[in-house]
Phi, psi and omega in degrees: 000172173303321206279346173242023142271339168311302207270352162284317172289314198300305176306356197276292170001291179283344179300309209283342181263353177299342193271351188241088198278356167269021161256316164326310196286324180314289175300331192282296175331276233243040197021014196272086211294150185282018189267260206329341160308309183294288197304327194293327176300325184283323204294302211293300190314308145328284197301299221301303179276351152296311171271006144096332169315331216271304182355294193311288154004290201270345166282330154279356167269333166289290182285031077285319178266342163279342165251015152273311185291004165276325182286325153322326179294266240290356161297335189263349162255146199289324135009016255265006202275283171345330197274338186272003192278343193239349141290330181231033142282290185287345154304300165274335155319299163301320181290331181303332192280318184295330123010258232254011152269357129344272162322323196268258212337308163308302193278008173271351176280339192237117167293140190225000000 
């Protein structure tokens, strides 16, 4: 039936999520098992960005927060090639923000 090709994926799931220990932690804390963490998270990521609330979110999280934690890696690695690639990251990154509160001042005077 459908309902045990569900509970077949959802248990596939969890093997795969066994690997990931802050979702254990996820799960003991909040009793919820963690397949159902993952999916009910993906689902709200989905509506969120279907209505367009997430967008923002999901843009800061891709542009600030996975390369500030790479650039903490790689200050902490001995490696130094790496270090001018997120250097000449965060330079352009600022300039585009500065860029673009600029921009947003400006276009806010023309009427559209």
């Amino acid at each position: 039936t459908t309902m045990d090709q569900v509970q077949d994926k959802l248990l596939v799931l969890r093997s795969k999520l066994d690997q990931i220990p802050a979702l254990q932690q996820a799960e003991e804390k909040t009793k919820v098992p963690k397949e159902y963490l993952v999916v009910g998270g993906g689902a709200l990521l989905i509506i969120l960005l279907f209505f367009g609330t997430g967008a923002g979110l999901l843009c800061s999280l891709v542009g600030f927060v996975y390369p500030a934690f790479q650039s903490l890696k790689c200050i902490e690695d001995k490696n130094k090639g790496d270090d001018v690639q997120w250097l000449v990251y965060w330079v352009i990154f600022s300039f585009f923000g500065i860029l673009e509160s600029f921009a947003n001042f400006l276009l806010y005077w023309i009427p559209f």
